[in-house]
C-alpha positions in Angstrom: 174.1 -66.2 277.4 173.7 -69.5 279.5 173.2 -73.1 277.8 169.5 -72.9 279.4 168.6 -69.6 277.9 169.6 -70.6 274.8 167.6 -74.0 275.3 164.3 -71.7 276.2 164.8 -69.4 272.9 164.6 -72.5 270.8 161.7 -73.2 272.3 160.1 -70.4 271.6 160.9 -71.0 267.9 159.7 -74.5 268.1 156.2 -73.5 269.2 156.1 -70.6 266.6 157.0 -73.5 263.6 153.6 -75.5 265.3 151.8 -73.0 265.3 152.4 -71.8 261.8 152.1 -75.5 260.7 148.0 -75.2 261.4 148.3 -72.0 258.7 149.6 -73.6 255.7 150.1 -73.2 252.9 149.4 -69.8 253.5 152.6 -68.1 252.2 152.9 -66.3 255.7 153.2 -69.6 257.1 155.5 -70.7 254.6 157.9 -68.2 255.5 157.7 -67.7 259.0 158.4 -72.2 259.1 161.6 -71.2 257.2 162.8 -68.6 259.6 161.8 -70.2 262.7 163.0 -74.1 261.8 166.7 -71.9 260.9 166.1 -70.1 264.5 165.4 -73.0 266.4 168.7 -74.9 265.4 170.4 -72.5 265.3 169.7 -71.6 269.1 170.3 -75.2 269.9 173.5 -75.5 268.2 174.8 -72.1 269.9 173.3 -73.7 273.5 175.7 -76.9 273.3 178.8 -74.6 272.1 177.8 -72.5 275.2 177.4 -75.2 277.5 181.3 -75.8 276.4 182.7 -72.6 276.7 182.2 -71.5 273.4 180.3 -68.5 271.8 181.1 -67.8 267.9 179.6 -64.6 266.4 178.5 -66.6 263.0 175.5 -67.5 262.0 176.0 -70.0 259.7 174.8 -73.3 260.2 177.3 -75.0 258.3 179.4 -73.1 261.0 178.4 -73.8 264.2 177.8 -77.4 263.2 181.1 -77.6 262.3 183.2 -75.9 265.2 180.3 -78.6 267.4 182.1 -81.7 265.5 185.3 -80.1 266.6 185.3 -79.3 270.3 182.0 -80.7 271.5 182.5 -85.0 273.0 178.6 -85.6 271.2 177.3 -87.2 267.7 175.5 -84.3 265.9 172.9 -85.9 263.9 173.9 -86.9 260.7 172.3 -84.6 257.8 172.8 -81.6 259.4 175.3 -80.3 256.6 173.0 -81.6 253.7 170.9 -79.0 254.2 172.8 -76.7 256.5 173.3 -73.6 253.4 169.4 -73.8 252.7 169.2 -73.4 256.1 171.2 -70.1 256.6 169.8 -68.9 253.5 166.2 -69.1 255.3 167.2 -67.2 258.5 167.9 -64.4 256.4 164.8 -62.9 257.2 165.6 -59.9 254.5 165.5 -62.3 251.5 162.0 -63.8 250.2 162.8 -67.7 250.3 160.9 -71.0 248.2 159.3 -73.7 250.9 161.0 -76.8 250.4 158.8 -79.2 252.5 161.3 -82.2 252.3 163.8 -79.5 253.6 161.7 -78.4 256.8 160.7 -81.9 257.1 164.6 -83.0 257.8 165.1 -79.8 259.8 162.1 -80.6 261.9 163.2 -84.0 262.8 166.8 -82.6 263.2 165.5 -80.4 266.3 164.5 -83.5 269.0 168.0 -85.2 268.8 170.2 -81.6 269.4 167.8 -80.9 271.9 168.7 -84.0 273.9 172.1 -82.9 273.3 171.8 -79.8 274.4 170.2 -81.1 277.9 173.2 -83.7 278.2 175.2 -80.7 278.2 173.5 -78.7 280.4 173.5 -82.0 282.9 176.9 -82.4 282.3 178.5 -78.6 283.2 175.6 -76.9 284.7 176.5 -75.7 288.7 174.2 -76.0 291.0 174.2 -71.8 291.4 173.6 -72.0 287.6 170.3 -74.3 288.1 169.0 -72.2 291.3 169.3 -69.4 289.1 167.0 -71.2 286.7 164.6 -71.7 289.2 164.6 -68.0 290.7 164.5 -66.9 287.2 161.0 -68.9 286.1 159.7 -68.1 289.8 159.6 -64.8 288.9 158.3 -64.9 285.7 155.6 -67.0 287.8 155.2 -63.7 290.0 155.7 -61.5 287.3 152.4 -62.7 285.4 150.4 -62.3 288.3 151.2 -58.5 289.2 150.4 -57.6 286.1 147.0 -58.5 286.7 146.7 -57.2 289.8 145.7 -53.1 290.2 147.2 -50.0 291.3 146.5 -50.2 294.5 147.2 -54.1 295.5 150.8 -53.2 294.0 151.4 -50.7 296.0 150.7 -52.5 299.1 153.0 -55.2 297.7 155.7 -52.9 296.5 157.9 -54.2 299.3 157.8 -57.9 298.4 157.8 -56.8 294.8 161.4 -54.9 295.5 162.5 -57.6 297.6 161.8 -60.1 294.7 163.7 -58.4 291.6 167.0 -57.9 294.7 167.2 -61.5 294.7 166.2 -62.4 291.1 169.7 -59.9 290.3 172.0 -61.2 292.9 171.2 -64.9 292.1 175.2 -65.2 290.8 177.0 -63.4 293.3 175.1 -64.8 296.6 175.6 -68.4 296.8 177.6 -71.0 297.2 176.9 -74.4 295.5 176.1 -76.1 298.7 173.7 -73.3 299.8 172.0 -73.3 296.5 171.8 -77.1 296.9 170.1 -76.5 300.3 167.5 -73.9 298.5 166.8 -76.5 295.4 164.9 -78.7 297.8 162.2 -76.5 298.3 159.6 -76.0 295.7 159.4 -72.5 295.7 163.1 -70.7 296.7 162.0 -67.5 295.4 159.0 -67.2 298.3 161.6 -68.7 301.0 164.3 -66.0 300.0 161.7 -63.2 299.9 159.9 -64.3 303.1 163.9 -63.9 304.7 164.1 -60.2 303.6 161.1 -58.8 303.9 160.9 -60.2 307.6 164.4 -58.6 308.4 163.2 -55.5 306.5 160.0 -55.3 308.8 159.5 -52.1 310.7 158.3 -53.9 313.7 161.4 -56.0 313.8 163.6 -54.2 316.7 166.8 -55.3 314.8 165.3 -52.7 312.1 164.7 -50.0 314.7 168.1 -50.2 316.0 169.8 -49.7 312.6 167.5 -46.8 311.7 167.9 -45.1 314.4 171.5 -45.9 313.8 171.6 -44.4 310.6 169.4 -41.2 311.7 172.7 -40.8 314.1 175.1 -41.0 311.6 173.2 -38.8 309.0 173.4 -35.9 312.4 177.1 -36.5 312.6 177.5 -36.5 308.6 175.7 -33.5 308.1 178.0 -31.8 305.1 177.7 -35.0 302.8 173.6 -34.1 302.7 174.5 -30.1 301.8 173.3 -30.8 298.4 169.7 -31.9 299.5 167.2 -29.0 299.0 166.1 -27.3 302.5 163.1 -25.5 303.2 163.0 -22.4 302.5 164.1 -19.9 305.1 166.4 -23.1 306.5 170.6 -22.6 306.5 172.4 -25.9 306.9 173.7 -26.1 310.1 
């Protein structure tokens, strides 16, 4: 997993511990702010190991903070051990832990200085193929939202660009150079601009298009056996 979707993860947790914050001291909310506060750091810690080539299995916070001191050129905030068991013990979601308040409270302010770590990082090794795909990526999920609210009908009339959109959400990795995805980072919205592109070479109208189907109906005559296995109507023999 990328340094950035590790980065987005911890996010995630980060809004879950605010919201549960407004709860308290519900013991729900007690125990979801143990879980998440573990979650959060720990995503953060496994984003900065990733953003250095690293990806341990372990989930122990003592751990990854650890193996960070060792191979990672940045200052992990001081305190991190102190409380790193308690830590691991809460993101054990099967066990039923106590709130310590001062405990979150450290934890909590932990999360703001590892996540400017964590960006440094991503600064520091992230390509520029790696941030297009970034881009693409929330683009889409852009898109994505607003087809599901669209109905059966409007989809199906935009089941082309819809098609188009996933093929280059997928082939992000493979289809650029840095300097091309350079080029695409200066528009706002790459996603539309790379869509636009094959859709319009996709368009039946385009003669371009013509030429290759009718190029591929020609081949399919002269390659008849390799479509034997097709159904035929009945009555028909292949010929």
């Amino acid at each position: 997993m990328k340094p950035r979707n590790w980065l987005e993860l911890a996010k995630n947790d980060i809004q879950f511990c605010e919201e549960m914050e407004k709860q308290l001291p519900q013991e729900y909310a007690k125990a979801g702010l143990c879980f998440h506060v573990q979650q959060a750091i720990e995503k953060l810690l496994r984003g900065i190991l990733s953003a250095n080539g690293r990806a341990p299995q372990c989930t122990d916070i003592y751990n990854l903070t650890e193996i960070c001191e060792v191979f990672i050129n940045a200052d992990i905030p001081a305190g991190l051990l102190e409380i790193s068991n308690t830590l691991t013990a809460w993101g054990k979601t099967f066990e039923v832990h106590e709130f310590d308040k001062d405990t979150y409270d450290k934890a909590k302010a932990l999360i703001a200085p590892l996540t400017e770590i964590l960006h440094n990082e991503i600064n520091r090794t992230e390509t520029m193929t790696d941030k297009l795909e970034y881009a693409i990526v929330q683009e889409y999920a852009k898109k994505y939202r607003e087809w599901q609210s669209m109905s059966r009908e409007e989809l199906i009339e935009k089941s082309d660009r819809i098609s188009a959109t996933r093929f280059v959400r997928d082939n992000i990795s493979d289809s650029f150079t840095d300097e091309e995805a350079e080029y695409l980072l200066q528009f706002k919205s790459p996603l539309e601009i790379l869509v636009d592109r094959i859709t319009a070479l996709n368009d039946p109208t385009n003669i371009a298009v013509k030429e290759q189907f009718s190029d591929m109906v020609s081949e399919m005559y002269d390659k008849q056996d390799e479509y034997a296995d097709y159904e035929l109507t009945e009555g028909m023999q292949m010929q």
